[in-house]
C-alpha positions as CSV (number, residue, x, y, z in Angstrom):
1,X,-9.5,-173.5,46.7
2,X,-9.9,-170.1,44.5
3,X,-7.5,-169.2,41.9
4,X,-6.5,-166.2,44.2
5,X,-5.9,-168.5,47.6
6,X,-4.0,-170.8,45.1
7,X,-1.8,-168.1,43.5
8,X,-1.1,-166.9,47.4
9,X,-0.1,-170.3,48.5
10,X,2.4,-170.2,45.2
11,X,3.7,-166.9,46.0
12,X,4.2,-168.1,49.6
13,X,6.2,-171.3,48.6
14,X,8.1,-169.3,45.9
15,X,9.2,-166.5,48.5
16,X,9.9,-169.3,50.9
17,X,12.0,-171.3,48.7
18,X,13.8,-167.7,47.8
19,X,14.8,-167.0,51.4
20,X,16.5,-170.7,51.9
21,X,18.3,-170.8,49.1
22,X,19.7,-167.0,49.8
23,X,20.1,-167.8,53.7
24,X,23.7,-168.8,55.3
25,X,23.1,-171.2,58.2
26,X,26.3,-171.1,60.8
27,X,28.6,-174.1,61.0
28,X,28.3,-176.8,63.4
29,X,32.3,-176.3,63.7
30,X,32.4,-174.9,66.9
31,X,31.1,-178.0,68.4
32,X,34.5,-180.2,69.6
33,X,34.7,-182.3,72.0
34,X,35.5,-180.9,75.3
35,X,37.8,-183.4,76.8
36,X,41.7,-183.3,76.0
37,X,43.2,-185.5,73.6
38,X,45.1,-187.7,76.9
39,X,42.1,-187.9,78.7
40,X,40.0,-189.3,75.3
41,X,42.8,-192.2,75.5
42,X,42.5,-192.9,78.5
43,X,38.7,-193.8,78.7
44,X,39.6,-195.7,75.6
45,X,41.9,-197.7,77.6
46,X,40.0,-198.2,79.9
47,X,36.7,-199.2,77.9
48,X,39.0,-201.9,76.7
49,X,39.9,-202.9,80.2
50,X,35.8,-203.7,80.7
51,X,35.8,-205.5,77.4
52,X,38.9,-207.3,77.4
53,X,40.2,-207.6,80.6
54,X,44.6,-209.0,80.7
55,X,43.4,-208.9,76.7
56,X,43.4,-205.1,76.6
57,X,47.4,-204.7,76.9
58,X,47.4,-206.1,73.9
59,X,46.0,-202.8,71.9
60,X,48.2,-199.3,72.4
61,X,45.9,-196.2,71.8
62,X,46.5,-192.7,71.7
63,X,44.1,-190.0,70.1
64,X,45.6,-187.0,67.6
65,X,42.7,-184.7,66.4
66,X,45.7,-183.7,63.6
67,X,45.0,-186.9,62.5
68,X,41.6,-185.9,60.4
69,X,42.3,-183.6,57.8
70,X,38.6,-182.2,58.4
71,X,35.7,-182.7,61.1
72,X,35.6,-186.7,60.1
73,X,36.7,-188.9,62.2
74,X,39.4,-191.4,61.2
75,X,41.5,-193.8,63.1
76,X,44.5,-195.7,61.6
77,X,45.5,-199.3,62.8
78,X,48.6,-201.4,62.9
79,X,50.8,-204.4,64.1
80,X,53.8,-204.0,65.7
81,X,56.5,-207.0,65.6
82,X,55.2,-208.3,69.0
83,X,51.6,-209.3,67.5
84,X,50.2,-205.9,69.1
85,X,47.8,-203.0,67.7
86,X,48.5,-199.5,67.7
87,X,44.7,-197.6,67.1
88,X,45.4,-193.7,66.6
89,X,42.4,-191.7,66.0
90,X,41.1,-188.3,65.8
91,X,39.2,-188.7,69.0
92,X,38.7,-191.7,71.6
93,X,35.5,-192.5,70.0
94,X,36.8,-192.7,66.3
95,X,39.6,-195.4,68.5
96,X,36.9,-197.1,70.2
97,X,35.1,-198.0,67.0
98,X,38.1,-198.6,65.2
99,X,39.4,-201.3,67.5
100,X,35.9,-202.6,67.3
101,X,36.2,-203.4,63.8
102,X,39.5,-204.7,63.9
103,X,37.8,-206.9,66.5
104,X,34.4,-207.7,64.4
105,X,36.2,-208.4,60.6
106,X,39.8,-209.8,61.6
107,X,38.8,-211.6,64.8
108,X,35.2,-212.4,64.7
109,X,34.0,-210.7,67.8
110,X,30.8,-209.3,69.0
111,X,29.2,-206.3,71.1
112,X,25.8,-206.7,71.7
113,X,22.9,-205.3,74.1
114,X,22.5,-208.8,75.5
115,X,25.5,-210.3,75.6
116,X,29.3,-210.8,73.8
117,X,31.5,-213.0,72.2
118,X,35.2,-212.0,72.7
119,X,36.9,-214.8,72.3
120,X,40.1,-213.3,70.7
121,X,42.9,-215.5,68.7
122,X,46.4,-215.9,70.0
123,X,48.2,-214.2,69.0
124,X,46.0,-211.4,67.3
125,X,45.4,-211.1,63.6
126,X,48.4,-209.1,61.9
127,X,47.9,-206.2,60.0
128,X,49.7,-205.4,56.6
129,X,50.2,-201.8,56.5
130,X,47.7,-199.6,57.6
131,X,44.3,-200.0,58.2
132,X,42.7,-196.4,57.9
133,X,39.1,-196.2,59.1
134,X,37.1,-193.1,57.7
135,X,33.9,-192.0,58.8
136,X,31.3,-190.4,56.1
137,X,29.5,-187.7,58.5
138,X,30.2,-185.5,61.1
139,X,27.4,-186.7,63.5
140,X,26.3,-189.9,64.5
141,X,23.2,-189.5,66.3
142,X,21.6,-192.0,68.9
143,X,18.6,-192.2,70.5
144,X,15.1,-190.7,71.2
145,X,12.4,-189.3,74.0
146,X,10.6,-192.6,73.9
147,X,13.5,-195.0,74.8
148,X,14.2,-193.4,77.7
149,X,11.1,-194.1,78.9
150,X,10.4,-198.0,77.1
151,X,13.9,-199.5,78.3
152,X,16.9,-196.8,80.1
153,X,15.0,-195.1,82.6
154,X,15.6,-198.0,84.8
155,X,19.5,-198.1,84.6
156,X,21.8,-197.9,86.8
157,X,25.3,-197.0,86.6
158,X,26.8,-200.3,85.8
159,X,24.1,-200.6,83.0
160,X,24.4,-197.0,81.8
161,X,28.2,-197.4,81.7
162,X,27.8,-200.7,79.5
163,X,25.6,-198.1,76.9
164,X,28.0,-195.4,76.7
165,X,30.6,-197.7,76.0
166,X,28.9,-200.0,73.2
167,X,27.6,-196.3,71.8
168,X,31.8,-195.5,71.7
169,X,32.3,-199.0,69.9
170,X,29.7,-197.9,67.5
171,X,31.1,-194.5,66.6
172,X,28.4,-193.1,68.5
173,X,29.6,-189.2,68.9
174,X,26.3,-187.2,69.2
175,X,24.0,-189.2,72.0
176,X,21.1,-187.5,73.6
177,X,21.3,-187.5,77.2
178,X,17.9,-187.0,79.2
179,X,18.4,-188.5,82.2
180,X,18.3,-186.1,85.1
181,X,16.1,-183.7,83.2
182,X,13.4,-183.4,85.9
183,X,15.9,-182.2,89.0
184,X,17.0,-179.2,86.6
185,X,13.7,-178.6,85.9
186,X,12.5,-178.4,89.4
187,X,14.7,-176.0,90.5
188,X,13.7,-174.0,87.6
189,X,10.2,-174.0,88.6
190,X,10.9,-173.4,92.5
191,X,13.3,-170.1,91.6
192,X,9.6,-169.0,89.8
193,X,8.0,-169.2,92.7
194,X,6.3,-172.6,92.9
195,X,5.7,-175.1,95.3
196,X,6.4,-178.5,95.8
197,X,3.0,-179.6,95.7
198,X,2.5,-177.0,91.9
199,X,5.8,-179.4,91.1
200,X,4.2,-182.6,91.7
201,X,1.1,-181.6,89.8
202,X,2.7,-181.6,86.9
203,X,6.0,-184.8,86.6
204,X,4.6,-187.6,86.0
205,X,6.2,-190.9,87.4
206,X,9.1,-192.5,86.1
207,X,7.4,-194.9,83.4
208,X,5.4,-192.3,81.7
209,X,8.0,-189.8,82.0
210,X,8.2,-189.8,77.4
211,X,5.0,-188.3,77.5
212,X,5.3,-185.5,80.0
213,X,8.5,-184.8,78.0
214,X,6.3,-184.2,75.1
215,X,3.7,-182.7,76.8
216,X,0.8,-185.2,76.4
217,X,0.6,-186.2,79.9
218,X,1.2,-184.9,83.4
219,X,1.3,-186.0,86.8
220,X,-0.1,-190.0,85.6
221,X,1.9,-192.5,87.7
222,X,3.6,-189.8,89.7
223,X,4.4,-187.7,91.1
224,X,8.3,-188.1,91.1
225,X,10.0,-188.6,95.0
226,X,13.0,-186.7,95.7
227,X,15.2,-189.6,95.9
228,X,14.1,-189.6,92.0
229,X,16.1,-186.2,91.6
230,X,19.1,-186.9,93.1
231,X,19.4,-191.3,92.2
232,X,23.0,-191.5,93.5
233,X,25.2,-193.4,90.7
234,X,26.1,-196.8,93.0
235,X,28.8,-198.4,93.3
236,X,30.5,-195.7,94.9
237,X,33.4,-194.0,93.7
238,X,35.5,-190.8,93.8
239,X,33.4,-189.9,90.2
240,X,30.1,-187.7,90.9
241,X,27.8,-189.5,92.2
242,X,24.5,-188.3,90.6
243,X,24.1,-190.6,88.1
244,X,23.1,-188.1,85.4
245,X,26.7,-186.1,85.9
246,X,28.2,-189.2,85.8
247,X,26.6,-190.2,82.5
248,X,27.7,-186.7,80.7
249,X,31.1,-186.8,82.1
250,X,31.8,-190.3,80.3
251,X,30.2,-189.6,77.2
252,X,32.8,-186.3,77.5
253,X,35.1,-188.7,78.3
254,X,35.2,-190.1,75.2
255,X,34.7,-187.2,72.7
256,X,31.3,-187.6,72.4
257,X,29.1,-184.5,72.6
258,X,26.0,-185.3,74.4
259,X,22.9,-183.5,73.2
260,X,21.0,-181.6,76.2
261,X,17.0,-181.2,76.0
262,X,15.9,-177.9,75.9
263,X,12.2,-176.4,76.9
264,X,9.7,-178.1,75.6
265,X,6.9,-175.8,75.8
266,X,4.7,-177.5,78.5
267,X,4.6,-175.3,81.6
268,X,3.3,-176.4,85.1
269,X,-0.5,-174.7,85.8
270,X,1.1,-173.3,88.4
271,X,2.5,-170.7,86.5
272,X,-0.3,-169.3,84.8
């Protein structure tokens, strides 16, 4: 490199390091969760319902976003005089993973991806005072393009709903949530003008479906049937029944915010 490239390149990094240190970035503040504070309790209750079953009456939760001075979450636990807990927090996922470490450290339980062991005392551990549970950031991000494809974009609703809820245990608050992706994307591309047959060009099938994400393959393994775009969310129930609705309303459910895929930059042929 010349002494003139090299004193550009300095400039350059100088002038760039200027402009960051002088810029204000917006707060992430705005960003709450969107469900209220009786219906964040509620899916805690019952999460705890699934995990404990005639257990779970044993635990009385509410949610208090007052609770949490700032944007951390915290969640404050107790005994009462009949041997129960009372888990307030800031939202239903700083509950959920504060009852989860009541139940890993005082009772010796488990959540795993495989399988549990719950196999609480009689009565329950007794708490002196109060056990405040802080978090130390604002987000708690899970997962990535590649997983989706590797293990959850098999899952149906029963296994989905056992994700969301170890991710609430976890003090999971900021998950990303790609499943559906494609069906938006479709109709996108058919208001454009394109045909089914331009749409099938470019998915690929279900297995590969990392890679189209990221633009290194298309079509391969594909293309994607309808029934693909709108995979109901069985068993039935009175929720949604598209499974990816389903799986944003109980992430909401329990103050998480889920993090939505944008455009990628990878465009059908058909478009050109």
């Amino acid at each position: 490199m010349s002494p003139r490239s090299s004193l550009v390149l300095v400039l350059v990094v100088v002038f760039s390091l200027f402009i960051t240190a002088h810029c204000k970035f917006p707060t992430l503040d705005h960003l709450k969760p969107k469900a209220s504070e009786k219906a964040q309790g509620r899916a805690v209750v019952e999460l705890l319902k699934r995990l404990l079953g005639n257990r779970s009456s044993e635990f009385i939760v509410s949610v208090n976003r007052n609770l949490s001075n700032d944007s951390l979450d915290v969640c404050e636990l107790r005994s009462t005089k009949n041997n129960k807990i009372v888990a307030t927090g800031s939202t239903g996922v700083a509950v959920a993973s504060g009852i989860y470490n009541y139940l890993k450290y005082f009772c010796n339980c488990h959540v795993s991806w495989s399988g549990d062991q719950l196999d609480l005392p009689r009565p329950l551990p007794r708490l002196t005072g109060v056990l405040r549970i802080s978090t130390q950031h604002r987000f708690r991000y899970y997962q990535n393009v590649c997983t989706f494809s590797y293990s959850s974009v098999w899952w149906d609703w029963p296994r989905w709903e056992r994700e969301i809820d170890w991710m609430a245990l976890n003090g999971i608050n900021l998950p990303l949530a790609f499943t559906g992706q494609e069906a938006l994307w479709q109709e996108v591309y058919r208001s454009l003008g394109l045909n089914q047959s331009e749409i099938e060009e470019f998915f690929s099938g279900p297995a590969f479906l990392a890679w189209n994400r990221m633009g290194n393959m298309f079509k391969f393994g594909g293309p994607l049937p309808q029934s693909w775009h709108i995979k109901p969310a069985l068993p039935p129930s009175n929720e949604t029944s598209m499974l990816y609705f389903k799986i944003l309303e109980r992430m909401r459910s329990f103050g998480m915010i889920p993090v939505l895929p944008a455009f990628s930059g990878n465009i059908p042929k058909g478009i050109l």
